[in-house]
Chimera marker file (.cmm) of the C-alpha trace (Angstrom):
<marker_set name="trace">
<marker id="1" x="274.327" y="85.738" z="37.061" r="1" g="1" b="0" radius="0.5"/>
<marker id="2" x="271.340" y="83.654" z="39.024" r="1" g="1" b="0" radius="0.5"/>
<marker id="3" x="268.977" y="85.072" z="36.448" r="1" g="1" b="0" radius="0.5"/>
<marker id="4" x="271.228" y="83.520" z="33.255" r="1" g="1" b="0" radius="0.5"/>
<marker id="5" x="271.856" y="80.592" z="34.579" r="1" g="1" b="0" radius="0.5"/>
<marker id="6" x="268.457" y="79.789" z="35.783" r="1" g="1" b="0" radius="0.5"/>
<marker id="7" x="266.931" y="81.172" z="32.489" r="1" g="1" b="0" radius="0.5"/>
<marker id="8" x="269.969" y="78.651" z="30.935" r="1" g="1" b="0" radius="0.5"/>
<marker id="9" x="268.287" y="75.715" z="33.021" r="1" g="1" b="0" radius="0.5"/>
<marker id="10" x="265.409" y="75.995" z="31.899" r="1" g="1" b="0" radius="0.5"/>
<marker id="11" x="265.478" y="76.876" z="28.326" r="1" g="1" b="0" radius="0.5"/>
<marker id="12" x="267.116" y="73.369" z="28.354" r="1" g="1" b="0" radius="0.5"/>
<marker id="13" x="263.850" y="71.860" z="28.544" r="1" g="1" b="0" radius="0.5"/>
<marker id="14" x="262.326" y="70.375" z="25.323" r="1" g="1" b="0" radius="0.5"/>
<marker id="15" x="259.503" y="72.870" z="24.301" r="1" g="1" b="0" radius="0.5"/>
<marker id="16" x="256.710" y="69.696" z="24.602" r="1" g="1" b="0" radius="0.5"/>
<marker id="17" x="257.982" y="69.303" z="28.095" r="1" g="1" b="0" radius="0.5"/>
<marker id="18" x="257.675" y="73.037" z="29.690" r="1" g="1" b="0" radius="0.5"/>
<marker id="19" x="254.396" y="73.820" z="31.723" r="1" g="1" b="0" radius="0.5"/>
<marker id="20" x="252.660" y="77.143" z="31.643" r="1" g="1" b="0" radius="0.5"/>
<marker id="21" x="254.345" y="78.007" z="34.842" r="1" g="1" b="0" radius="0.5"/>
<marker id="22" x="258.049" y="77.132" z="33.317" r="1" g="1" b="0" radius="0.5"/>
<marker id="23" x="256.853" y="79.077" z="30.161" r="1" g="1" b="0" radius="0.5"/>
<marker id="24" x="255.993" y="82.355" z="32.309" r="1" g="1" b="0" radius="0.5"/>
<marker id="25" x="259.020" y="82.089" z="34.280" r="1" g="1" b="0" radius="0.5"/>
<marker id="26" x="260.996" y="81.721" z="30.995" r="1" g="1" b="0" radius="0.5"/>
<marker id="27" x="259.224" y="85.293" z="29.646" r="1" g="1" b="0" radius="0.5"/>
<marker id="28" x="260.343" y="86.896" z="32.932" r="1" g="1" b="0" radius="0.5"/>
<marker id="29" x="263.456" y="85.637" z="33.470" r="1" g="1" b="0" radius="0.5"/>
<marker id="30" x="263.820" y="87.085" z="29.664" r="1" g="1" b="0" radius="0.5"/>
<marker id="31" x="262.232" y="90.144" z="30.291" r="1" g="1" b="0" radius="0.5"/>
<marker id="32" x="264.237" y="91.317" z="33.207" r="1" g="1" b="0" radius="0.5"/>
<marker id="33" x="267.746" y="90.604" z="31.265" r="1" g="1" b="0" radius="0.5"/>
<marker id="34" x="266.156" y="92.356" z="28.505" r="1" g="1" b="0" radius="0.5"/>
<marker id="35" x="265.011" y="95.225" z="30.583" r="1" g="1" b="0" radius="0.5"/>
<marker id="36" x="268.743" y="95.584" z="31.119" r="1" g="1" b="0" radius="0.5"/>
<marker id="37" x="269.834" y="95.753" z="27.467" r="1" g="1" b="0" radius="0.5"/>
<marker id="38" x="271.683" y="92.435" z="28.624" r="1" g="1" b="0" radius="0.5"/>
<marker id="39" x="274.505" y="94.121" z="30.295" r="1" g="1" b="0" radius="0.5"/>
<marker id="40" x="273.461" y="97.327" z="31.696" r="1" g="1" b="0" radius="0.5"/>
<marker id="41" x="271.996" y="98.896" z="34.357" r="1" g="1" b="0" radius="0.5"/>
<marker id="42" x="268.204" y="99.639" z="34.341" r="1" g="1" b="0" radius="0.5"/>
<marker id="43" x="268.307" y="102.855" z="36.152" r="1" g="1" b="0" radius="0.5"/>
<marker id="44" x="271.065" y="103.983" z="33.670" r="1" g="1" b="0" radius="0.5"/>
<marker id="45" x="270.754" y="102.703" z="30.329" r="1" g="1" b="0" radius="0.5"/>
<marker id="46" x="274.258" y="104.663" z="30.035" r="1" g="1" b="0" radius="0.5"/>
<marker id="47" x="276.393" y="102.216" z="32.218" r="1" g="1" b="0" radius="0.5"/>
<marker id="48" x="277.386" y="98.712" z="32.394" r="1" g="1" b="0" radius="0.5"/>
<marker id="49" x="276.727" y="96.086" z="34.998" r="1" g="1" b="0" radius="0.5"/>
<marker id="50" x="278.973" y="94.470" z="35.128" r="1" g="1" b="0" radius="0.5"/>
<marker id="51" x="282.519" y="94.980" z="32.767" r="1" g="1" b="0" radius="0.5"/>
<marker id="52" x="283.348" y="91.613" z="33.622" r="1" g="1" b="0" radius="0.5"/>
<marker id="53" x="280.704" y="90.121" z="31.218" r="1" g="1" b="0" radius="0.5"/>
<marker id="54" x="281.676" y="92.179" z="28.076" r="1" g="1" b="0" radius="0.5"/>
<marker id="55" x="285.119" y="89.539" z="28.357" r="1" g="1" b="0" radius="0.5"/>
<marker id="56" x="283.943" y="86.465" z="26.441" r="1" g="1" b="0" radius="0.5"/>
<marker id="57" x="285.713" y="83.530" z="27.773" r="1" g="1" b="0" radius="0.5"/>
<marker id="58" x="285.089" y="79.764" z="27.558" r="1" g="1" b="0" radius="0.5"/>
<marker id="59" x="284.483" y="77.210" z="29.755" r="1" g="1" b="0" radius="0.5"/>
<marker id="60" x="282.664" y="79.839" z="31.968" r="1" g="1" b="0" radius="0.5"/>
<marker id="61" x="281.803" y="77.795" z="34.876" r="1" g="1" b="0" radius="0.5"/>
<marker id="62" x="279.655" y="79.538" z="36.979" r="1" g="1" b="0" radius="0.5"/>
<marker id="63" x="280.364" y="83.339" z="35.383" r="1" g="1" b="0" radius="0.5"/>
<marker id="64" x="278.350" y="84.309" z="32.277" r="1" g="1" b="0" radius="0.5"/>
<marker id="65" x="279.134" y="86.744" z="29.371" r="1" g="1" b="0" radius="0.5"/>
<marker id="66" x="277.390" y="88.808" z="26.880" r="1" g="1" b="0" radius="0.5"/>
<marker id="67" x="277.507" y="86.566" z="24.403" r="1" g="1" b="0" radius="0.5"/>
<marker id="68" x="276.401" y="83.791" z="26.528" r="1" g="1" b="0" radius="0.5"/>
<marker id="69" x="273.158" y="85.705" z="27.026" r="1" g="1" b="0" radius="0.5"/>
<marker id="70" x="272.639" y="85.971" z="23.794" r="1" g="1" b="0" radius="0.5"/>
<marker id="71" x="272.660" y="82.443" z="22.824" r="1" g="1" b="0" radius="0.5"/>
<marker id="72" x="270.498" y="81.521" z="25.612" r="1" g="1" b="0" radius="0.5"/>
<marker id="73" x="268.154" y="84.446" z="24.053" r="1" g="1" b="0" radius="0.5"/>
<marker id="74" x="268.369" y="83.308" z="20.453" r="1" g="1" b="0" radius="0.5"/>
<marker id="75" x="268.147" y="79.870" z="21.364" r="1" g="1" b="0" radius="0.5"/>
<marker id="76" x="264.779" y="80.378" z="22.895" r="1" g="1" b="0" radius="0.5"/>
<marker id="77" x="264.088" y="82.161" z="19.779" r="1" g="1" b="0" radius="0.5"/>
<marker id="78" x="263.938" y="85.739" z="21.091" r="1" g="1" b="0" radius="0.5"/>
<marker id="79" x="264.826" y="88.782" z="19.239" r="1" g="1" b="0" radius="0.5"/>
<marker id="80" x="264.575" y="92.077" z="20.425" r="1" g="1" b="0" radius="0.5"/>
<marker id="81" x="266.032" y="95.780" z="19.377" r="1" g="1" b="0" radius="0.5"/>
<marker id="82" x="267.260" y="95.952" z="23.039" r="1" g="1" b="0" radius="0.5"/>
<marker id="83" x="270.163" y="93.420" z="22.051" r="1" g="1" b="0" radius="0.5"/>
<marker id="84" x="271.424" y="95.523" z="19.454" r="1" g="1" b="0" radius="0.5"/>
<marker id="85" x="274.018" y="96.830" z="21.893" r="1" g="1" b="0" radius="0.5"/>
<marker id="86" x="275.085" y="93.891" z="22.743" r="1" g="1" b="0" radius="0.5"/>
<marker id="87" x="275.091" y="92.355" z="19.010" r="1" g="1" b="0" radius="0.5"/>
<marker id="88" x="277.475" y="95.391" z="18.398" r="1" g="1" b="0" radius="0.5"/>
<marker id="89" x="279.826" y="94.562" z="21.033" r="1" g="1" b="0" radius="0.5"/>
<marker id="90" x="280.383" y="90.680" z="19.785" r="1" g="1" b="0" radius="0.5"/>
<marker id="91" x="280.406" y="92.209" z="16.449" r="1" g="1" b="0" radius="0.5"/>
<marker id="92" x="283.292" y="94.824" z="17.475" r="1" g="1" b="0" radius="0.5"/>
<marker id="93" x="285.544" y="91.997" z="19.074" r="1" g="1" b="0" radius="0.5"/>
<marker id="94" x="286.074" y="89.917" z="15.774" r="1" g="1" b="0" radius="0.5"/>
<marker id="95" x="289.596" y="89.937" z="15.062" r="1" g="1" b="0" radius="0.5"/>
<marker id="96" x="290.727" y="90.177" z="11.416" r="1" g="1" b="0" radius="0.5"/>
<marker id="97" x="290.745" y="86.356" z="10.670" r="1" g="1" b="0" radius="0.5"/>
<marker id="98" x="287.171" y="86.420" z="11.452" r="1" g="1" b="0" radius="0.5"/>
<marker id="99" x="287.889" y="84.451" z="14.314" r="1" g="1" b="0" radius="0.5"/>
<marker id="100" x="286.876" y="85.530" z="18.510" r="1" g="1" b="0" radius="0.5"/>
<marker id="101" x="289.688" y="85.436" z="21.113" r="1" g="1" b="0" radius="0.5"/>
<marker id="102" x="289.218" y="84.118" z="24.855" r="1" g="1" b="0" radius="0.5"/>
<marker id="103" x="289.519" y="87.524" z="27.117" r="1" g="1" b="0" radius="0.5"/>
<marker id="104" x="288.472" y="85.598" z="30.028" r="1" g="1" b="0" radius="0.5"/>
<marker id="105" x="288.739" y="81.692" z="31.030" r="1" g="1" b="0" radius="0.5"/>
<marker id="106" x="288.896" y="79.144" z="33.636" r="1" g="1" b="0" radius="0.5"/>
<marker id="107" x="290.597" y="76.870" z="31.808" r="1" g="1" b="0" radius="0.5"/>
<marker id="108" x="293.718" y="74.969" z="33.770" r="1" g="1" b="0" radius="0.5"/>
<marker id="109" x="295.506" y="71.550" z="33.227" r="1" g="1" b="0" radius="0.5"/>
<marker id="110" x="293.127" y="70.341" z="35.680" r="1" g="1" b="0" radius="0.5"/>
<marker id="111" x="290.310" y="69.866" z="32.750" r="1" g="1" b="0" radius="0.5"/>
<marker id="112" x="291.084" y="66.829" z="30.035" r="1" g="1" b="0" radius="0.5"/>
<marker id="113" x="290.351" y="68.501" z="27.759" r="1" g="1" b="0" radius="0.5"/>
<marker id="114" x="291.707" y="72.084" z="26.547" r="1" g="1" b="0" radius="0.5"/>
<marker id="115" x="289.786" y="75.046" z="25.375" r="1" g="1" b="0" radius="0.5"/>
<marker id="116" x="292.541" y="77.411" z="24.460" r="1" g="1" b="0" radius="0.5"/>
<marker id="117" x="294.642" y="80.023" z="26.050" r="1" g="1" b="0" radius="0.5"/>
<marker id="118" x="293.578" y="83.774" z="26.924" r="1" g="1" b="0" radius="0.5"/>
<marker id="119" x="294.054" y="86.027" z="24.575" r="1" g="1" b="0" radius="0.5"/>
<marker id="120" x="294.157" y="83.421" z="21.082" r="1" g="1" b="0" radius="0.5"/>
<marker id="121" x="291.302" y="83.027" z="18.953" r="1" g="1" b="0" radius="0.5"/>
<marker id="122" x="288.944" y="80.326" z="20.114" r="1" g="1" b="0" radius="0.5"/>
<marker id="123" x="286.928" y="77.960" z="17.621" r="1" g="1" b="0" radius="0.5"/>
<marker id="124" x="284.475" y="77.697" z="20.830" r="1" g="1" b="0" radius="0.5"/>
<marker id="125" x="283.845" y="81.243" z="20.850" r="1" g="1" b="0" radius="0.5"/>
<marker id="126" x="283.533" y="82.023" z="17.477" r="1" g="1" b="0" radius="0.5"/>
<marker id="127" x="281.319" y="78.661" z="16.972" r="1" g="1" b="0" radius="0.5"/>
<marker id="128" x="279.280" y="80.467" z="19.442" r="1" g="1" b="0" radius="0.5"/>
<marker id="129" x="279.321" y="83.882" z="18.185" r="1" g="1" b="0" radius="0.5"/>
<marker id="130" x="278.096" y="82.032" z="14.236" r="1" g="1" b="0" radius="0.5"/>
<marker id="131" x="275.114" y="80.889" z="15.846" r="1" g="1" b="0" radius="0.5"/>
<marker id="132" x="273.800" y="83.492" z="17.903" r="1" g="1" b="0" radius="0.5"/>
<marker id="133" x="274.234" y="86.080" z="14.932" r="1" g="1" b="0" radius="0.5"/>
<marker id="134" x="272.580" y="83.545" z="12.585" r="1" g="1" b="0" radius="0.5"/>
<marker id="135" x="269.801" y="83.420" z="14.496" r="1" g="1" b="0" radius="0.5"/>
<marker id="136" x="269.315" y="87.117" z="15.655" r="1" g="1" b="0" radius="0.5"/>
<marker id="137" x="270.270" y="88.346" z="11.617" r="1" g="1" b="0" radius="0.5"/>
<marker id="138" x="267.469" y="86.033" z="10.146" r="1" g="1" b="0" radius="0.5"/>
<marker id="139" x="264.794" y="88.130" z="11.815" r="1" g="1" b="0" radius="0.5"/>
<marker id="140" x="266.075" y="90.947" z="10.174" r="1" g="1" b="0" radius="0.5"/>
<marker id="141" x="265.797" y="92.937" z="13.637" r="1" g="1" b="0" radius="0.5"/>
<marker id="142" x="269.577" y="94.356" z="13.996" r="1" g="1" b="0" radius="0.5"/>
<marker id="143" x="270.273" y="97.201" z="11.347" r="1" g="1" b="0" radius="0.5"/>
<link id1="1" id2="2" r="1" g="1" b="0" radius="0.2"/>
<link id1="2" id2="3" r="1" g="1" b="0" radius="0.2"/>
<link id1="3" id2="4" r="1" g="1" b="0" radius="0.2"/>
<link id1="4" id2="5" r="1" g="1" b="0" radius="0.2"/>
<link id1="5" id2="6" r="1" g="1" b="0" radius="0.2"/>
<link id1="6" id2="7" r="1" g="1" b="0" radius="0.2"/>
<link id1="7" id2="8" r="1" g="1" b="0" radius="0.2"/>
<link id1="8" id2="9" r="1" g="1" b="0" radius="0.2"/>
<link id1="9" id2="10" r="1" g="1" b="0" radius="0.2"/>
<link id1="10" id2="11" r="1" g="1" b="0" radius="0.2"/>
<link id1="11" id2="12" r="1" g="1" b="0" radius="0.2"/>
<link id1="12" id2="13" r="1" g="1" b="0" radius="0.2"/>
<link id1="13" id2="14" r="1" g="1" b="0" radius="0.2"/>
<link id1="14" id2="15" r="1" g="1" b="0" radius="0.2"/>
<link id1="15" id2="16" r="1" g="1" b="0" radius="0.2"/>
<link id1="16" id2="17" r="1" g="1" b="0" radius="0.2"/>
<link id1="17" id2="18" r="1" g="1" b="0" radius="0.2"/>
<link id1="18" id2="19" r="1" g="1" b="0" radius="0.2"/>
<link id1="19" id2="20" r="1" g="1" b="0" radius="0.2"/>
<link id1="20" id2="21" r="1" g="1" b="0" radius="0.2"/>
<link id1="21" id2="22" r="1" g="1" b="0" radius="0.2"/>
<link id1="22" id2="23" r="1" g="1" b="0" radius="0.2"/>
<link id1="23" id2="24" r="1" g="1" b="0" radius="0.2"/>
<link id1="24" id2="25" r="1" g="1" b="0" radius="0.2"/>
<link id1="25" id2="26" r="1" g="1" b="0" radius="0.2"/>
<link id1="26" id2="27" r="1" g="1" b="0" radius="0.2"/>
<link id1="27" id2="28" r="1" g="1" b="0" radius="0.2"/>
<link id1="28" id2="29" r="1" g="1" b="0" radius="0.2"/>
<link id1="29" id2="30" r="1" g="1" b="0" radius="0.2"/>
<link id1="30" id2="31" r="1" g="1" b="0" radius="0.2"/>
<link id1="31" id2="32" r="1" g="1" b="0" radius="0.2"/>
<link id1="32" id2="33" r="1" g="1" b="0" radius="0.2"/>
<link id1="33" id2="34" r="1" g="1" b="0" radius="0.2"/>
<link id1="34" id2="35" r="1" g="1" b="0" radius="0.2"/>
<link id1="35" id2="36" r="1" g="1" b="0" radius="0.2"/>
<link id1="36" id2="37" r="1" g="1" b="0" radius="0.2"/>
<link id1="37" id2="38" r="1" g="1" b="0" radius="0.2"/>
<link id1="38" id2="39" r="1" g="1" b="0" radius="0.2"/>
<link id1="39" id2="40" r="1" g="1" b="0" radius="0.2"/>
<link id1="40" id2="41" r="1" g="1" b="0" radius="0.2"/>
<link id1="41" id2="42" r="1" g="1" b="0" radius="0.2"/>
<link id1="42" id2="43" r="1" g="1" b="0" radius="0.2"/>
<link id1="43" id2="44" r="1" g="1" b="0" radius="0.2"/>
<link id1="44" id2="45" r="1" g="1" b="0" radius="0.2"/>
<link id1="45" id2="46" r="1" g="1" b="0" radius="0.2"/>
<link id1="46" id2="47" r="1" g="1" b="0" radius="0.2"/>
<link id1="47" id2="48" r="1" g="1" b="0" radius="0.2"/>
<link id1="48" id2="49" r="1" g="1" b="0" radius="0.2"/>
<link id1="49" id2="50" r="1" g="1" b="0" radius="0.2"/>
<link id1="50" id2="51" r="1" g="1" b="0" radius="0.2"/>
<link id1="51" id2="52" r="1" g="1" b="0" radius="0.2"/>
<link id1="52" id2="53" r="1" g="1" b="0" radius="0.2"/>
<link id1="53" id2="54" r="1" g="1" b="0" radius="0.2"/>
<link id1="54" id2="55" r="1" g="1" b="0" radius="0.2"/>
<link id1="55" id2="56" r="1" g="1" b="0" radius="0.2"/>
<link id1="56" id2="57" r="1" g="1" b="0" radius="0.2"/>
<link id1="57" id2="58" r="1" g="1" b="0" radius="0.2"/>
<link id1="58" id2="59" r="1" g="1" b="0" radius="0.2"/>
<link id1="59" id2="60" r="1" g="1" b="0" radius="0.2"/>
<link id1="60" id2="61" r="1" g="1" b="0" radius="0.2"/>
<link id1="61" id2="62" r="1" g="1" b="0" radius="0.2"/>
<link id1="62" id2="63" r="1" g="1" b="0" radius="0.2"/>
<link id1="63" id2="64" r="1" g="1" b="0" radius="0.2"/>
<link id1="64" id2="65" r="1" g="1" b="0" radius="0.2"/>
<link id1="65" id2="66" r="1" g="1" b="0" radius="0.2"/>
<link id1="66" id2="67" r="1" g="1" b="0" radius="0.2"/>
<link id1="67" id2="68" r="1" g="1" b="0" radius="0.2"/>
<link id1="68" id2="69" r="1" g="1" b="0" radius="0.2"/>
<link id1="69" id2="70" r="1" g="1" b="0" radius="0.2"/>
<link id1="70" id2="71" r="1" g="1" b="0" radius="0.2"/>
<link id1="71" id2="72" r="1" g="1" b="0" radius="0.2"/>
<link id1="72" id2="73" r="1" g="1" b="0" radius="0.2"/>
<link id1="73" id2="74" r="1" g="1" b="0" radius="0.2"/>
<link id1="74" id2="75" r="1" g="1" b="0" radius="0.2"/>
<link id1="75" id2="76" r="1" g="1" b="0" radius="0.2"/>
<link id1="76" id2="77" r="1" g="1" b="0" radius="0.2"/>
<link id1="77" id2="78" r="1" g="1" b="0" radius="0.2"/>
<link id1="78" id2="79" r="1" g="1" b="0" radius="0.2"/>
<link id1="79" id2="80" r="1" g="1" b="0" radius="0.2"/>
<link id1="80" id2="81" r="1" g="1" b="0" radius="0.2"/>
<link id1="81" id2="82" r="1" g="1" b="0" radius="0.2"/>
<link id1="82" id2="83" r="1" g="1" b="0" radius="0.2"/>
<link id1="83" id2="84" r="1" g="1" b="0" radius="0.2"/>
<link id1="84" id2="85" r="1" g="1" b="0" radius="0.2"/>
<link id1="85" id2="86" r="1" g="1" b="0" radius="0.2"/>
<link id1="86" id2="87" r="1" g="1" b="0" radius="0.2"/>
<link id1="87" id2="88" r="1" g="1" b="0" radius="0.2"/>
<link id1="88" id2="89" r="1" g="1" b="0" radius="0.2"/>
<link id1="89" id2="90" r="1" g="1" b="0" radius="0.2"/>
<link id1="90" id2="91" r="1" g="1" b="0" radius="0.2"/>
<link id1="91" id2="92" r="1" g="1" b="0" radius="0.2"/>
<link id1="92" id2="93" r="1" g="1" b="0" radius="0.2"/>
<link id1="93" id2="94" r="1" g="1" b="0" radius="0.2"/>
<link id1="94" id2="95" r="1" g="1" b="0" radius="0.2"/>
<link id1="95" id2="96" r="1" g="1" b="0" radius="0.2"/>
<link id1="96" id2="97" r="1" g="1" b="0" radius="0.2"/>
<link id1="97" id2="98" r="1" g="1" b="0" radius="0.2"/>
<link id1="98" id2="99" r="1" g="1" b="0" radius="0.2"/>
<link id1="99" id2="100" r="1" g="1" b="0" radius="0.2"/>
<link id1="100" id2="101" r="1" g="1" b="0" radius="0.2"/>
<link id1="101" id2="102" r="1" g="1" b="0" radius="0.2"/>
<link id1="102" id2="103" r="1" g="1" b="0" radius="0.2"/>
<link id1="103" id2="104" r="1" g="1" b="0" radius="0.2"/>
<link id1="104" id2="105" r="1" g="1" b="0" radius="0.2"/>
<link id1="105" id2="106" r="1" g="1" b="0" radius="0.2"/>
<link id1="106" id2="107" r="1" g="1" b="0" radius="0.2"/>
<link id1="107" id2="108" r="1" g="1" b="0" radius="0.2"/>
<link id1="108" id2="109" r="1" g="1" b="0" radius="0.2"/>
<link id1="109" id2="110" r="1" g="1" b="0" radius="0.2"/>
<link id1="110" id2="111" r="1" g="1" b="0" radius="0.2"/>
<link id1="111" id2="112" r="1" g="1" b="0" radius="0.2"/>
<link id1="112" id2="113" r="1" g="1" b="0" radius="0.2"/>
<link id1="113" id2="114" r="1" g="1" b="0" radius="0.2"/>
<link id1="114" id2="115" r="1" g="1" b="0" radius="0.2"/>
<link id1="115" id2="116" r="1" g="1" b="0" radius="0.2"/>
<link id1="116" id2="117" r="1" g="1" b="0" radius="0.2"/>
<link id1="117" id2="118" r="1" g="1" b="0" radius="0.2"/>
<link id1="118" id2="119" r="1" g="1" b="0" radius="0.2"/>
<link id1="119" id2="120" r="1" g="1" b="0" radius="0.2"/>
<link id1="120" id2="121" r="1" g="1" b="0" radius="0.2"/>
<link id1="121" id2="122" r="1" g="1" b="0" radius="0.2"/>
<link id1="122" id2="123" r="1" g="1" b="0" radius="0.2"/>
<link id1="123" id2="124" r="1" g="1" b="0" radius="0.2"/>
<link id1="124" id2="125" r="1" g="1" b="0" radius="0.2"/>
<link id1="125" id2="126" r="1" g="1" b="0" radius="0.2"/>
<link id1="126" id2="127" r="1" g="1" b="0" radius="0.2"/>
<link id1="127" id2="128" r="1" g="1" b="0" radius="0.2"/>
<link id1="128" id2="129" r="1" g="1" b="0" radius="0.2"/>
<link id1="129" id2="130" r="1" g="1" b="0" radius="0.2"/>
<link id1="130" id2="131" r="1" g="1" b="0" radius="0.2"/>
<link id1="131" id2="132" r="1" g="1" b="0" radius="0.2"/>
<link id1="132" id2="133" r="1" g="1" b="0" radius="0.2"/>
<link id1="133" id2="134" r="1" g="1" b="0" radius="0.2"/>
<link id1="134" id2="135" r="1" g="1" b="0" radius="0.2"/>
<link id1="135" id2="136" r="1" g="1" b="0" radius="0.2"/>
<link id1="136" id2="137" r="1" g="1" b="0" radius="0.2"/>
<link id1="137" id2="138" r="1" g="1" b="0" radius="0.2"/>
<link id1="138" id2="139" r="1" g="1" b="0" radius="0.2"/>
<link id1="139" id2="140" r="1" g="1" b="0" radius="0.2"/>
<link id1="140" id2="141" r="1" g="1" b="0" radius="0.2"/>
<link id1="141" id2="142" r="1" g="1" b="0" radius="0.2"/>
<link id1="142" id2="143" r="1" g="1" b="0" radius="0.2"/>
</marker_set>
């Protein structure tokens, strides 16, 4: 999780801002979730990391998700066959409105503002879930 949200950090900052250094630390950061087909292990392409982050959920606080990955990915413009997997598994939790339901959240009546209930289709999520696979299916690299 340090990795995603430090890659999250800084892919935050402008483009025209980001120093070599931040740049190279961006391509590593990158690399090494990459290396792990996002959610897998790297010794064992065969089993996941960690199940928790194949449950999308919104607000996720301090936990992280597949599909939050891959919007920090596509947002930095990255597209690489070793998300297909992971494309795959947003694409296999769409329900039949087209719509993506929260499997995991930290939502409570503490926040002013509600994000939905476990287990109903979130507008977050699927907002989400439009714009990474906009971004990753106009390169043309998932088949």
């Amino acid at each position: 999780m340090g990795v995603v949200k430090a890659l999250k950090a800084l892919s935050s900052i402008p483009k025209e801002k980001r120093t070599t250094e931040i740049n190279d630390i961006i391509h590593k950061l990158s690399e090494f979730i990459l290396i792990h087909h996002i959610y897998k292990r790297s010794h064992n392409l065969n089993r996941c990391s960690k199940p928790g982050w194949l449950r999308f959920g919104f607000p996720l606080m301090y936990q992280t998700d597949v599909l939050e990955i891959l919007d920090i990915l596509t947002e930095l413009g990255i597209n690489d066959s070793r998300m297909n997997e992971a494309i795959e598994v947003v694409l296999a939790k769409q329900d039949e409105s087209g719509r993506w339901k929260i499997e995991n959240t930290y939502n409570s009546d503490r926040l002013l503002v509600p994000f939905g209930a476990k287990d109903e289709p979130s507008k977050w999520l699927t907002l989400r879930v439009v714009r990474v696979l906009k971004r990753y299916l106009s390169n043309n690299l998932f088949t």
